[in-house]
C-alpha positions in Angstrom: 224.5 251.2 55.9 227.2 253.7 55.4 226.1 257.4 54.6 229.6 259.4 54.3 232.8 259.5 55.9 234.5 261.6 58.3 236.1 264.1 56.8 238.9 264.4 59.5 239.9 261.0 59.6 238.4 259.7 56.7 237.0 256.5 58.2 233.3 255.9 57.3 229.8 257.1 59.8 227.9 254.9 61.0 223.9 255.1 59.5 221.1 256.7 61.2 218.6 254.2 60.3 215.9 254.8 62.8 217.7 257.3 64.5 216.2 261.3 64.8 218.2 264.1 65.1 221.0 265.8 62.5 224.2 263.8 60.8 227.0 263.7 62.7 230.0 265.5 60.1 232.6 263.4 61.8 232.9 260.4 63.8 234.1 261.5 67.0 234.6 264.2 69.6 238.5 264.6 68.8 238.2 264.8 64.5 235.7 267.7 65.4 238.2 269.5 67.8 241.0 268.8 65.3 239.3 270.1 62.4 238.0 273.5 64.6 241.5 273.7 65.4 242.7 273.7 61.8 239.7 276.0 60.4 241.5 278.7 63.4 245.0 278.2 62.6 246.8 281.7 62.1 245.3 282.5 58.3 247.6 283.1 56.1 248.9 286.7 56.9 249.1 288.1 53.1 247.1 288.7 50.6 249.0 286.0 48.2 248.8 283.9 50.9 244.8 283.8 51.2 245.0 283.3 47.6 247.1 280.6 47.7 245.1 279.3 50.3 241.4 279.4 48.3 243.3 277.4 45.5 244.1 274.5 47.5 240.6 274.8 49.1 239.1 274.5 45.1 241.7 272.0 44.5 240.6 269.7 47.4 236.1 270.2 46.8 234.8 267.1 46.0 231.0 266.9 45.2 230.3 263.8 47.4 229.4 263.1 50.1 227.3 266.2 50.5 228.2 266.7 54.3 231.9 266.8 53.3 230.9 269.1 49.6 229.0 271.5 51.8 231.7 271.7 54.3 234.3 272.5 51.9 232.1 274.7 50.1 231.4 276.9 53.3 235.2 277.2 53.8 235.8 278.4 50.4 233.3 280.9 50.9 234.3 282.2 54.1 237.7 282.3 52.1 236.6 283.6 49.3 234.6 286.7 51.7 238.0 287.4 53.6 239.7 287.6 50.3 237.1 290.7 49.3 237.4 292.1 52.8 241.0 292.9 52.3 240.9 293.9 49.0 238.1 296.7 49.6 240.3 297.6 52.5 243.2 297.9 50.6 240.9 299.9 48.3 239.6 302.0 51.0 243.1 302.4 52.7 244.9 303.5 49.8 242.2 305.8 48.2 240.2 307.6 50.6 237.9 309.5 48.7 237.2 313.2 49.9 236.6 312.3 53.5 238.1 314.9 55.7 241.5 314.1 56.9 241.7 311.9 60.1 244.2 313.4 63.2 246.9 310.7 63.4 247.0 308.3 66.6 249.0 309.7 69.0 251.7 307.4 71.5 252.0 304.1 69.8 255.1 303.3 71.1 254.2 304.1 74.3 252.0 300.8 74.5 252.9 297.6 76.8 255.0 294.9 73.7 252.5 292.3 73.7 253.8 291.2 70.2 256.1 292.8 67.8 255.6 293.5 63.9 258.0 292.5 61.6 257.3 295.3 59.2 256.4 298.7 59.9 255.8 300.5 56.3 253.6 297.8 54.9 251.8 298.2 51.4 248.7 298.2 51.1 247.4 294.6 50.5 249.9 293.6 53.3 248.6 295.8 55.6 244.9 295.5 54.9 245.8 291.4 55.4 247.1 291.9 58.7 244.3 294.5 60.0 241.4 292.4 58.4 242.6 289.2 60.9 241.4 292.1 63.8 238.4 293.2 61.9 235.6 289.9 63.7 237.2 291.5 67.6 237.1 295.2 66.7 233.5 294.8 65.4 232.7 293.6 68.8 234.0 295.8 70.8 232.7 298.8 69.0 229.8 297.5 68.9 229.7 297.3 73.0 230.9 300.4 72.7 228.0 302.0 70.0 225.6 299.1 71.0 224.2 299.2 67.2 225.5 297.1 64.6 225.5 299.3 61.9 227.7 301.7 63.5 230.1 299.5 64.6 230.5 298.7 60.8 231.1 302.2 59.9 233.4 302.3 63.1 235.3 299.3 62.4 236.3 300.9 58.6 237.2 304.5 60.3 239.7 302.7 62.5 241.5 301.1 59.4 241.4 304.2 57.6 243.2 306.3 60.9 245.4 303.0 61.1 246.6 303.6 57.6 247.1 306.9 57.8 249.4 307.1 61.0 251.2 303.4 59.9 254.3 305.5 59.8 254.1 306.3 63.2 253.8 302.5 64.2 257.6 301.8 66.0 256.2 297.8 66.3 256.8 298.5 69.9 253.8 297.4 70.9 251.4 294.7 69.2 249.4 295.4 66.7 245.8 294.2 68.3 246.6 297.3 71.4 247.4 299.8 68.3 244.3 298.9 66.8 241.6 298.8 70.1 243.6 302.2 71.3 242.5 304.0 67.3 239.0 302.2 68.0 238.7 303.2 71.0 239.3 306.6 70.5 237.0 306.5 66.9 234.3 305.2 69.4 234.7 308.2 72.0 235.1 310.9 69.1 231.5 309.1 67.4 229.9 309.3 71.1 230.6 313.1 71.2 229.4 313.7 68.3 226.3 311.8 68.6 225.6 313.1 72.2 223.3 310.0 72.6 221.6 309.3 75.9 218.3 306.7 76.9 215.4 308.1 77.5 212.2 307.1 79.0 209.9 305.3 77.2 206.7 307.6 77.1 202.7 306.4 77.6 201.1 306.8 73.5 197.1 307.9 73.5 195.3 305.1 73.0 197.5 302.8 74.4 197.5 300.4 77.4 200.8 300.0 77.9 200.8 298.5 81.4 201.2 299.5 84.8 204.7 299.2 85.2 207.1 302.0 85.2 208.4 302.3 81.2 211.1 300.9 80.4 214.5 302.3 79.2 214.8 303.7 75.5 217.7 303.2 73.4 216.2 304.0 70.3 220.0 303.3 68.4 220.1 300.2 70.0 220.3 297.1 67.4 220.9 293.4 67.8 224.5 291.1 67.1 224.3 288.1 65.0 225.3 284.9 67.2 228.2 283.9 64.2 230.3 286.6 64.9 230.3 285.3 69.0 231.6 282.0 70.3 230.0 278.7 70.3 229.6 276.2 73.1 231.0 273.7 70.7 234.3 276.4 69.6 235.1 278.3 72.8 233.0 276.6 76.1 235.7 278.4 78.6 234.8 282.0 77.0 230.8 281.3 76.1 229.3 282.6 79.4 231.7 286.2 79.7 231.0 286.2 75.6 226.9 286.0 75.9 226.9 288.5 78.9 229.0 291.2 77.8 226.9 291.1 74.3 223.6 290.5 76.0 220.7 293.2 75.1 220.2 293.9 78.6 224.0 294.3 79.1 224.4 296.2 76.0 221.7 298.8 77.0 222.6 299.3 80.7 226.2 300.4 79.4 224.9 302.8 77.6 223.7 304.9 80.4 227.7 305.0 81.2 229.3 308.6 80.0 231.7 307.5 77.1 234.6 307.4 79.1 233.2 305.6 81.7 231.8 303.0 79.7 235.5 302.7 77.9 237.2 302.4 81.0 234.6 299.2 82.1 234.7 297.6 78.5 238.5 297.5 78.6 238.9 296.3 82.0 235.8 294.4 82.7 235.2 292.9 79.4 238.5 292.9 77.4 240.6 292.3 80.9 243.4 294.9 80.5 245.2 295.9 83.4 244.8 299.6 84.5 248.3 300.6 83.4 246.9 299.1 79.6 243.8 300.9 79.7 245.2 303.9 81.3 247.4 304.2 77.8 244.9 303.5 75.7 242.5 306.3 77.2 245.3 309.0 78.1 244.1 308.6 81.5 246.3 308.2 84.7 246.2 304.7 86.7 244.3 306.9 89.4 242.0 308.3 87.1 240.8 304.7 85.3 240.5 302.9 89.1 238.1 306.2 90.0 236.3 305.6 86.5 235.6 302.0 87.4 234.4 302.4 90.6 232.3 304.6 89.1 230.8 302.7 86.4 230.2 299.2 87.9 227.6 300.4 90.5 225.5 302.3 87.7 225.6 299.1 85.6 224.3 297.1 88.4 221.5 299.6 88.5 220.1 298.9 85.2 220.9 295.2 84.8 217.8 292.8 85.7 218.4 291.2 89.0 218.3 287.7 88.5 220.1 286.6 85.5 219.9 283.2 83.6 222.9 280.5 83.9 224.2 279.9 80.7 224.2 276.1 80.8 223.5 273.1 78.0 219.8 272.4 79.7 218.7 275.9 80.1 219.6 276.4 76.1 218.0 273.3 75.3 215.0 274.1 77.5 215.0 277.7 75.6 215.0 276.2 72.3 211.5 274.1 73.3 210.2 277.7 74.0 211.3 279.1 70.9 210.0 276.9 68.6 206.8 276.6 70.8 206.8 280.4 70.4 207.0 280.6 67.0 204.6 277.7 66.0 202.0 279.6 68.1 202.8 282.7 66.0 202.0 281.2 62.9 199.0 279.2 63.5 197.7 282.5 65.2 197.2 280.8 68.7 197.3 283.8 71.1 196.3 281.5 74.0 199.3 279.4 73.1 201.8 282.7 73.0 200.2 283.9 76.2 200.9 280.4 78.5 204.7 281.3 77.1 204.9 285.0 78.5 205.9 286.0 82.2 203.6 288.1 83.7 205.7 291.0 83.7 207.0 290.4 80.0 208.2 293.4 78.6 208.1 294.0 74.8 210.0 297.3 73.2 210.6 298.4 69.7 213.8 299.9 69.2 213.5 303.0 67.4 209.7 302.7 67.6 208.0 303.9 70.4 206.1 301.4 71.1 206.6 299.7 74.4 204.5 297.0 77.1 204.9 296.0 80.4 202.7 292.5 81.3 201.2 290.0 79.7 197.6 291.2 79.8 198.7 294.3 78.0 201.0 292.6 75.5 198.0 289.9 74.9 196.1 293.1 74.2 197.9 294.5 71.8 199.0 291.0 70.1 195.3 290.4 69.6 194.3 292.9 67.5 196.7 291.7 64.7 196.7 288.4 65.1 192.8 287.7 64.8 191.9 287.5 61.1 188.4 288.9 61.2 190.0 291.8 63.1 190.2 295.0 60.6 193.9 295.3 61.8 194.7 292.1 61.2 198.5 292.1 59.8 198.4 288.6 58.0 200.0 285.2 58.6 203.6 284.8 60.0 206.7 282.0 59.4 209.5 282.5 61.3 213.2 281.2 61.0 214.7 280.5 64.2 218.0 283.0 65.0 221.0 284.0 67.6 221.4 287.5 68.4 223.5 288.4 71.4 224.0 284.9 72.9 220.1 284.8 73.0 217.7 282.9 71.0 215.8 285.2 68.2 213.2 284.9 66.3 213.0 285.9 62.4 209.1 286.7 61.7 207.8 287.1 58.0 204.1 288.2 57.5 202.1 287.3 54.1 199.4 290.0 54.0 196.0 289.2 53.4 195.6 289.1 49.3 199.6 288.7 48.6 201.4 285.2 48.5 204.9 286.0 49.4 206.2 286.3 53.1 208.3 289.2 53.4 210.7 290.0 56.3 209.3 292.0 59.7 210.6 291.7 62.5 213.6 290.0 64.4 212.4 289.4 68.0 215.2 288.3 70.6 213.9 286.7 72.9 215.2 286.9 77.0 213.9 283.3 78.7 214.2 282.7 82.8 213.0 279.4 83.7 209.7 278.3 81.5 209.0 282.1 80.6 209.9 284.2 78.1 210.6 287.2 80.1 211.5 290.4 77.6 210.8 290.4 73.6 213.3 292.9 71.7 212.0 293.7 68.5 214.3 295.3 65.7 213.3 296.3 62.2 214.1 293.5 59.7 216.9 295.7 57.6 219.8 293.2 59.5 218.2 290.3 58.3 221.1 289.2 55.5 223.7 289.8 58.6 222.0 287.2 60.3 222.2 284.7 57.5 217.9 285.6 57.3 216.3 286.2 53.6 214.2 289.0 53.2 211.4 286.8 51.5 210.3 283.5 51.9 208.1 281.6 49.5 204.2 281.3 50.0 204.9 277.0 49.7 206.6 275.7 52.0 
């Protein structure tokens, strides 16, 4: 029996009569490396281009097989949402509103040529094309920088607007990816002092067993990543482990006890690998200065990192994905012994910005049982959950159906931090990032 064909080579699969698990897309190992390959080619680097490029994409749909349909279909989309990225950035870029004017970048030309540009006064559909390739990196890294999401967002458009406005001062000198992280950068420091943000301590509430532990750290900006903007084991297997532990929750909230220019300094050497002469430029820092900096900064991060942290390897995630869905089936057939045999016994649970926090399983069993017993007048109702990625970790997206309604509406994303057997730390965020993580905010009461 032949279900579809391969759409790389076009030779037919083989059935799955019998067989569990999910349809291959293509027959082997090398048309799925060949077609990553072509899905990252260098997009096309105007906006006629992408156009150009979602017509031959329509031209080529074809409604059958469904693997192949939906695969075409997802490329057009992700296409078709590039497409609108560069046109509201041309938008944005060429009418800024009444925002108040942005000090030009200074010392362009003073960066090491990693690549030149081939034009320097670009208009405004060409240059939001060629920023918006940056957009999926520069997200990252101010996110590493902010450590919340929405921020980064906001971040990520400032940079394009300051790029815009001092693309006159661009001598193409240096590459355009340096130009761009040095006006992040520098957006990301300006936001910080601004902001003046610094973690807390966690503080006991009245009424509340929280634990015996010492409280945790509190980031109260702090917000999760969704997994699709990060590298997959399947796409990028050398870059997977550095990826998932610079983006890591733990990671992402031990940097932020780093002053800003501290934690610049480690993100650019440690995590982006530029050489102190690079990062020196970038900051307006001497070579001295950024080697003093670091020296600085890696101790304190090794302070408020866990100290044992998991291997990222193809059994551990397997092994993690038995706990997850373990986890959530627990959840939702209200089984607290079940969720309890999962938990370390010194799980900790916090809330980011809520101030709820627990350290140990008997207190987080404590507080879990109140709203997940039915005859309990706090009960919160029954859950479903979609399983996630958030930060290279596994997540969990938790809707509750209140007693007397029939719709599941969204609650909370968990992300979940497994050692061994044991779920070791729950992260809970408000459900508002939901669509970013591909998550609905409602899910029908039928199944």
């Amino acid at each position: 029996m032949v279900d579809a064909v391969c759409p790389g080579c076009g030779k037919p699969l083989a059935g799955r009569s019998g067989r569990k698990g999910r349809t291959s897309v293509y027959c082997s190992a090398a048309c799925r490396q060949r077609a990553y390959r072509e899905r990252r080619a260098a997009p096309p680097d105007t906006a006629q281009g992408l156009i150009e490029e979602v017509g031959r994409q329509v031209r080529e749909l074809v409604p059958a097989p469904p693997a192949v349909f939906y695969s075409g279909v997802s490329e057009l989309a992700t296409s078709v949402g590039r497409l609108r990225r560069i046109a509201r950035t041309a938008r944005d870029s060429a009418d800024p509103g009444t925002e108040e004017p942005v000090m030009d970048e200074p010392g362009a030309a003073d960066f090491v040529t990693t690549g030149p540009v081939t034009e320097v006064a670009l208009a405004e559909s060409d240059f939001a094309a060629l920023v918006e390739s940056y957009r999926r990196e520069l997200r990252v890294h101010c996110y590493r920088m902010s450590g919340s999401y929405d921020d980064a967002e906001d971040l990520v458009q400032e940079t394009f607007l300051r790029a815009w406005r001092a693309r006159d001062g661009f001598a193409g000198r240096a590459s355009v990816r340096t130009w761009l992280y040095r006006i992040a950068t520098n957006a990301c420091l300006d936001f910080q002092r601004r902001t003046a943000r610094r973690p807390q301590r966690y503080e006991p509430l009245p009424g509340m067993n929280h634990g015996g532990a010492e409280p945790p750290a509190r980031v109260t900006w702090l917000q999760p990543y969704p997994d699709d903007d990060l590298p997959s084991t399947e796409e990028q297997p050398d870059a997977l482990a550095v990826s998932r532990e610079t983006t890591e929750l733990v990671f992402l909230a031990a940097i932020q006890h780093l002053p800003p220019r501290q934690r610049a300094v480690l993100v650019l050497r440690d995590v982006l690998g530029l050489a102190a002469a690079e990062t020196a430029a970038v900051l307006d820092m001497t070579v001295a200065s950024v080697n003093s900096a670091l020296q600085r900064a890696r101790p304190t991060l090794r302070d408020h990192l866990p100290r044992r942290r998991a291997d990222w390897t193809a059994e551990a995630d397997v092994r993690e994905r038995e706990i997850l869905a373990r986890y959530m089936a627990a959840a939702e057939r209200l089984d607290l012994t079940e969720v309890a045999t999962l938990l370390s016994e010194d799980i900790t649970l916090t809330m980011p910005p809520n101030p709820f926090w627990f350290v140990g399983r008997e207190a987080l069993v404590e507080f879990l049982s109140v709203s997940l017993d039915p005859a309990s007048p706090m009960f919160l109702g029954h859950w479903r959950h979609l399983p996630a990625r958030a930060n290279g970790q596994l997540a969990a997206g938790g809707y509750v159906r209140r007693p007397g309604t029939t719709v599941y509406r969204a609650q909370v994303l968990d992300v979940l931090r497994i050692e061994g057997d044991r779920i070791v730390e729950i992260t809970s965020f408000e459900p508002h990032l939901f669509p970013a993580f591909g998550l609905p905010l409602r899910l029908p009461a039928d199944r």
